[in-house]
C-alpha positions, 0 to 999 in steps of 0.5 A: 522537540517533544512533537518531533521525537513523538513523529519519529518514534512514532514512525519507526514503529509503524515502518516496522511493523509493516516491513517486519511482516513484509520479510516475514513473507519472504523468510516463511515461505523460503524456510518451507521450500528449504532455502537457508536464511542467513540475515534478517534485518529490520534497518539498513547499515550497521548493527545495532544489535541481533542474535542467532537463531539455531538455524544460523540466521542473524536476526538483527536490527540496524541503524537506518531505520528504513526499510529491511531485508532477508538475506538468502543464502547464495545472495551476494546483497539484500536485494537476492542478486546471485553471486560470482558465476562461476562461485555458484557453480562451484557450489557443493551439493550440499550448498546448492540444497539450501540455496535460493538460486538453485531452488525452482523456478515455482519455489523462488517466485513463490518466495519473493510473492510472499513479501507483499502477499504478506502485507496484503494478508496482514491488512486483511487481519487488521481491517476485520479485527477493527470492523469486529472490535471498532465496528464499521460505518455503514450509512445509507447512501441517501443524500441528506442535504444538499449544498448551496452552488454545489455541483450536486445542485446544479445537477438537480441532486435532491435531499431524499434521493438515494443513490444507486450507483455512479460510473456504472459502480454499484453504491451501497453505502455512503461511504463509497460515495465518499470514495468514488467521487474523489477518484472522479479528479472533477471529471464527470460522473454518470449517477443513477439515482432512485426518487421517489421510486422512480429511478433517474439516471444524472450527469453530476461534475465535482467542483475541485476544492482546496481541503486540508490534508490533516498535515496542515497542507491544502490539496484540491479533492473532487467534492459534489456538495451533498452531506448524509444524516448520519445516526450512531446505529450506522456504526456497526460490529461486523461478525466474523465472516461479515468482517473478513468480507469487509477486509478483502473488500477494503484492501481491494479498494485501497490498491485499485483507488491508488492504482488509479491516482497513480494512473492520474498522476501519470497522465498528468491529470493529477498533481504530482504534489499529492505523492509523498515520501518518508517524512509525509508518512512520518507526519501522518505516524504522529498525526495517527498516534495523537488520535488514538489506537485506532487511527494508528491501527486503521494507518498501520493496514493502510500503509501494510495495503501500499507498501505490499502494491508497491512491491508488485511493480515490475521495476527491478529492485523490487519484489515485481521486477524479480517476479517479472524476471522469472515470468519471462524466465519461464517464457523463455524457458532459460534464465535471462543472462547475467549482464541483463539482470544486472542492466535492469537492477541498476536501471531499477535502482535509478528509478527508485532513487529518483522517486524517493528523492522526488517524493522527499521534495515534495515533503520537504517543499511543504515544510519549507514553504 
């Protein structure tokens, strides 16, 4: 009972934090191009507690810890669909001032970006912050040793090569090593080597070997079988402009390398088994808090870096699809009819339910078997 109350509290407090700064976003950016915010709520369904701020908007946290939303005004729910037509209409000048609905189309793409946008920024802040603080890894990427029946020996990887690149990606580290190879998902990758001083261009193919997930789940990831001497100067305090490099770079490669599983998974090359719900994020919550600040600190941008990608997709109910209504508003020149917008949000809601529910059974198929 102790485990479980620590993952949920655990959970909780990490899901807040991103979603807290995720309706940030929106409520910031609304308030500078003059939108009234009537609620801001951390949680779904009913109050638990809140107040008003004196500009009238209910800052309150509720009971369904999962997820949030800013309330505009002129919104008939939490996901900014407008109201009854002809209310809207009806509208007094006054009214129309302080509405989403009637701000520009520049304004409202603008303030529904923010969410996401937020989370990105917020990564980027922690990342440089622990790069600063924690310092980061920066190993050269020289293979130390190489692995008996590995794909690395069967491709004539030697212990002393440095390697410069693979698939044509630049190699500065061991760390990217670490990255590429797994996004390979086995199949085979062109690495261009320096021995000796002479450069040599190899084709190396990763074996598929089942790992541990850190849940206690095995998954099959794309190994090459080399290991790296590693020295404790390779941990490394960044200055402040080295660290907010480091950052930007590291939330680009979190959204492309999930991009690109996602491309996977979708095309069938991947396993669908890897994709994981509320109770997966749950576990590593725990899993995180257990190891220390941080882990949770490091998982905290993580999760920030995907829930401000997953917002950018183009489905309905989410950021994307109202960023792609507006994309096509301004194509158009006119706003899509009602009856449209209405179709695509409850086609968008279907799909959304659909992958929650998939990726809780693949949590919960886990935990069950």
């Amino acid at each position: 009972m102790l485990d479980l109350l620590h993952t949920l509290v655990s959970f909780v407090c990490v899901l807040t934090v991103v979603v807290f700064v995720h309706e940030m976003g929106h409520f910031l950016v609304a308030r500078w191009n003059g939108v009234k915010v009537e609620v801001f709520s951390i949680g779904f369904g009913k109050e638990l507690f809140g107040f008003n701020d004196r500009r009238g908007t209910r800052w309150r946290v509720s009971a369904i810890p999962m997820g949030g939303y800013v309330r505009f005004f002129g919104d008939s729910d939490a996901t900014s669909t407008t109201q009854d037509a002809d209310a809207v209409e009806e509208m007094a000048e006054a009214d129309r001032a302080v509405s989403f609905h009637h701000k520009r189309l520049g304004q409202r793409f603008a303030i529904v970006a923010a969410g996401p946008l937020a989370n990105f920024l917020f990564a980027i802040i922690v990342f440089a912050g622990f790069f600063m603080t924690f310092g980061q890894s920066r190993s050269l990427p020289v293979v130390g040793e190489v692995m008996p029946g590995s794909a690395a020996e069967e491709s004539g990887l030697l212990p002393g090569d440095l390697i410069l690149s693979i698939d044509g990606t630049t190699v500065e580290h061991f760390q990217d090593v670490q990255r590429l190879v797994p996004l390979s998902n086995g199949e085979p990758l062109d690495v261009l080597v320096r021995r000796k001083g002479a450069e040599r261009r190899l084709t190396v193919t990763p074996h598929m070997v089942d790992l541990d997930d850190g849940l206690g789940n095995t998954v099959k990831v794309a190994r090459i079988g080399i290991q790296v001497s590693l020295s404790p100067d390779d941990m490394r305090r960044l200055g402040p402009l080295d660290a907010l490099g480091a950052a930007v770079s590291q939330t680009w490669s979190l959204s492309a390398d999930t991009l690109t599983y996602l491309g996977q998974m979708i095309s069938g090359d991947r396993s669908t088994d890897e994709l994981g719900g509320p109770v997966r994020i749950a576990r590593f919550s725990g899993k995180a808090a257990e190891r220390g600040l941080a882990d949770i600190v490091m998982f905290v941008a993580l999760l920030s870096v995907n829930l401000g990608l997953i917002n950018l997709f183009p489905i309905p109910m989410l950021d994307g699809g109202h960023l792609m209504f507006y994309t096509l508003e301004a194509l158009r020149g006119r706003p899509l009819t009602a009856r449209v917008q209405e179709y695509g949000f409850r086609v968008g809601l279907a799909l959304v339910l659909a992958l929650m529910v998939f990726a809780t059974w693949n949590d919960l198929s886990v935990l069950i078997w």
